[in-house]
C-alpha positions as CSV (number, residue, x, y, z in Angstrom):
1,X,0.0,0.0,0.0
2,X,1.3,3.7,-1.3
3,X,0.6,7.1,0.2
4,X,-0.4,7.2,-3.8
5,X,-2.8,4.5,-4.5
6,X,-5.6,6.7,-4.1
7,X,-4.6,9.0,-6.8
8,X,-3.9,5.9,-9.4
9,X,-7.4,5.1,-11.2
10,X,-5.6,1.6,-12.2
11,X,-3.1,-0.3,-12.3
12,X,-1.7,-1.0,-15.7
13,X,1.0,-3.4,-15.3
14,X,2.0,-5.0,-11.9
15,X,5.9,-5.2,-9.9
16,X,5.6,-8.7,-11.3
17,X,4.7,-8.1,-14.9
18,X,7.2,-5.3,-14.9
19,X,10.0,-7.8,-14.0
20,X,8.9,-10.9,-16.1
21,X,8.9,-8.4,-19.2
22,X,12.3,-6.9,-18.3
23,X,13.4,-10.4,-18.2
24,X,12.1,-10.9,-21.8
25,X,13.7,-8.0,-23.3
26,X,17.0,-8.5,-21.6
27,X,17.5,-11.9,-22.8
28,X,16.6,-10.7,-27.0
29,X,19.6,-8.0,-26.4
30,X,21.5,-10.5,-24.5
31,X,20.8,-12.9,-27.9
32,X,20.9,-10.4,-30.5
33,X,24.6,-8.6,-29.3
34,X,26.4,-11.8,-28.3
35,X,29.9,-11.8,-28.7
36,X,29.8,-7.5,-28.7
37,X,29.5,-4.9,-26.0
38,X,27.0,-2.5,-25.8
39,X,26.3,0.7,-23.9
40,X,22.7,1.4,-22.5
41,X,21.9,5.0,-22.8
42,X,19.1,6.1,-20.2
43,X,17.2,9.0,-21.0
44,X,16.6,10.7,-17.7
45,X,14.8,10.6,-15.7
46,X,11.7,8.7,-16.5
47,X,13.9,5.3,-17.6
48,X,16.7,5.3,-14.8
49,X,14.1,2.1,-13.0
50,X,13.9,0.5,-16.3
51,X,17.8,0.9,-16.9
52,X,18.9,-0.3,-14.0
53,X,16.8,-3.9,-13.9
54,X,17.6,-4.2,-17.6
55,X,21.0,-4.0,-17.5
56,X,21.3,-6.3,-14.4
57,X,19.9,-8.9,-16.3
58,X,21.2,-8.4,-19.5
59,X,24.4,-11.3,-19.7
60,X,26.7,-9.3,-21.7
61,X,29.2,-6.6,-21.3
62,X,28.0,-3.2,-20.7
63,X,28.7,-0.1,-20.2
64,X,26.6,3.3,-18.9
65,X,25.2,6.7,-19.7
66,X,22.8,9.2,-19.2
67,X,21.4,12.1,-21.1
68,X,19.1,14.2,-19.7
69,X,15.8,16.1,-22.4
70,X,12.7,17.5,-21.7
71,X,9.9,18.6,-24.2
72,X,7.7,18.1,-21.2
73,X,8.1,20.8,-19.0
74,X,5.6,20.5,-16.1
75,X,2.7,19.3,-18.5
76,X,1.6,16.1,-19.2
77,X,2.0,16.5,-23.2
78,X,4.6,17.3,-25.1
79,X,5.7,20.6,-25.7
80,X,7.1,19.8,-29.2
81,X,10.4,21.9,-27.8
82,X,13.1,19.5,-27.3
83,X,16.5,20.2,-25.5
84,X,19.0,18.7,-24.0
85,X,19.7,19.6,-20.5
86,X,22.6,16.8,-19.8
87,X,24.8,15.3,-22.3
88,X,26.6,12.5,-23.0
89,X,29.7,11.5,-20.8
90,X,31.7,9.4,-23.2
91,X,32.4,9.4,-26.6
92,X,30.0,6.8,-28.7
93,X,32.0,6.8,-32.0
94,X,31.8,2.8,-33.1
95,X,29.7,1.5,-30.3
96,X,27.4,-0.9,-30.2
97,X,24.1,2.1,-28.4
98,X,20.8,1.1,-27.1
99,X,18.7,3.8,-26.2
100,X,16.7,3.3,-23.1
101,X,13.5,5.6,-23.0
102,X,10.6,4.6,-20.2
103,X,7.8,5.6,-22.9
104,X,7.9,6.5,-26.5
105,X,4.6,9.1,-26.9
106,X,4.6,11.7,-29.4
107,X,7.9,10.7,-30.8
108,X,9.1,14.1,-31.1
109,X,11.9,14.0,-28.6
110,X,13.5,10.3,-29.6
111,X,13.3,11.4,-33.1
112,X,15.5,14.4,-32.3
113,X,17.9,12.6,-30.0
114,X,18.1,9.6,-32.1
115,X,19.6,11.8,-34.8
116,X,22.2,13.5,-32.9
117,X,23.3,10.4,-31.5
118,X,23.6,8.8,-34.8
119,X,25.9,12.1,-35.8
120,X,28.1,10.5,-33.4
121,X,28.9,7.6,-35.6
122,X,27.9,4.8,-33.4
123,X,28.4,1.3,-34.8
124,X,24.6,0.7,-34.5
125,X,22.1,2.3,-32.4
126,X,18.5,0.7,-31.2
127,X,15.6,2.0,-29.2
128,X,14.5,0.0,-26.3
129,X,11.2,1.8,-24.8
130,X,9.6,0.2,-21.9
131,X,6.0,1.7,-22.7
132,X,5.1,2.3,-26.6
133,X,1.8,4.6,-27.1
134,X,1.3,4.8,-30.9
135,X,-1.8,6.6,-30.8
136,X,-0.2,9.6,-29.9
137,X,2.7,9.2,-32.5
138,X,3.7,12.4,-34.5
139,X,6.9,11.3,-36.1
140,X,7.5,8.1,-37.1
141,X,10.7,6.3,-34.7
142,X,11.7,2.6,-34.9
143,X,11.7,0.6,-31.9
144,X,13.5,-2.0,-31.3
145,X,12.9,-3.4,-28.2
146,X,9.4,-2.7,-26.7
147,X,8.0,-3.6,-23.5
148,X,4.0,-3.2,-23.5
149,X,1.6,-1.1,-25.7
150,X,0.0,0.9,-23.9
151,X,-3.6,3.2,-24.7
152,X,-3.6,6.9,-24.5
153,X,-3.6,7.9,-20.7
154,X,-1.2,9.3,-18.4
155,X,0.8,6.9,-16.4
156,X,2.9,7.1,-13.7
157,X,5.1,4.5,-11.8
158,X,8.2,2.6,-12.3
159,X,10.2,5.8,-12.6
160,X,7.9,8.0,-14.5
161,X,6.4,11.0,-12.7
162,X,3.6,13.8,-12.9
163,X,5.5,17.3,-11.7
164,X,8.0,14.3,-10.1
165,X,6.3,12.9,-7.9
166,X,5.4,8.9,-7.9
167,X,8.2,7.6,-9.4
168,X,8.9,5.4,-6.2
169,X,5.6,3.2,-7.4
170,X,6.4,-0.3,-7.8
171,X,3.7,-0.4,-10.5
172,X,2.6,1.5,-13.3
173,X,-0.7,3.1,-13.5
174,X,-3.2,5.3,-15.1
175,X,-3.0,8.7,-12.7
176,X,-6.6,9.7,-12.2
177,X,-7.4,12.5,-14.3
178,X,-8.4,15.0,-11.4
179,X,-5.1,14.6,-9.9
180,X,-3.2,16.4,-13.1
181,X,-6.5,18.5,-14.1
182,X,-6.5,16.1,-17.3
């Protein structure tokens, strides 16, 4: 029981569905990169939960960064208006990148970021999105690795937020609507 449940209208996808499907998509990366090593970059702050069980259960070698955008603001749609508030660490030139984004809405800011990172000449580069929501899709952005479709409401849970708060949900769930004036 959460200080939060009351303001979640339901629960989408439980602690244990969350892990089982992490499990899933850890073990298609871990098969599809045999033999290489990749780097898992989280896009703050939404997929740090995601990244962190992925790559624990991924069985290859790998190697971590973060980059930080926000098209978001403090609303719960996108503002169109991406930037990049924390860049990359290390160089990416000739490695093997998997992008790891908690949800892929509008598409507006993995479009962007995917095509600066692949100006850094990256051996190959694939999305990984915990949460897909094609309904809301504005420009087009091939995933990869996807871990549940989910319909056109705003969640929170598992690391993603509304004005930051629940990210500490074990779940992920649909925020009631009178909670975010939606």
């Amino acid at each position: 029981m959460s200080i939060f449940d009351n303001d979640i209208q339901e629960v989408l996808f439980s602690e244990e569905q969350l892990k089982n499907r992490v499990q899933e998509i850890a073990r298609q990366i871990t098969a599809d990169y045999q033999g290489k090593e990749i780097m898992l970059i989280s896009v703050l702050r939404g997929s740090f939960v995601f990244m962190a069980d992925l790559c624990r259960a991924i069985d290859l070698p790998c190697t971590l960064d973060f980059m930080a955008v926000s098209s978001y603001g403090k609303g719960t749609k996108s503002s169109g208006q991406v930037q990049i508030t924390k860049d990359l660490s290390e160089d990416i030139t000739d490695r093997h990148i998997i992008v790891v984004e908690d949800i892929l809405d509008s598409g507006n800011t993995l479009s962007y970021l995917l095509k600066i990172l692949e100006n850094r000449h990256p051996a190959s580069i694939r999305l990984c999105t915990l949460l897909d929501k094609p309904e809301r899709r504005v420009k087009p952005v091939q995933v990869h690795y996807s871990g549940f479709t989910i319909p056109d409401a705003f969640v929170v849970g598992y690391g993603l937020d509304y004005a930051e708060k629940y990210r500490n949900l074990p779940y992920i769930g649909i925020l009631k609507p009178r909670v975010y004036g939606g």
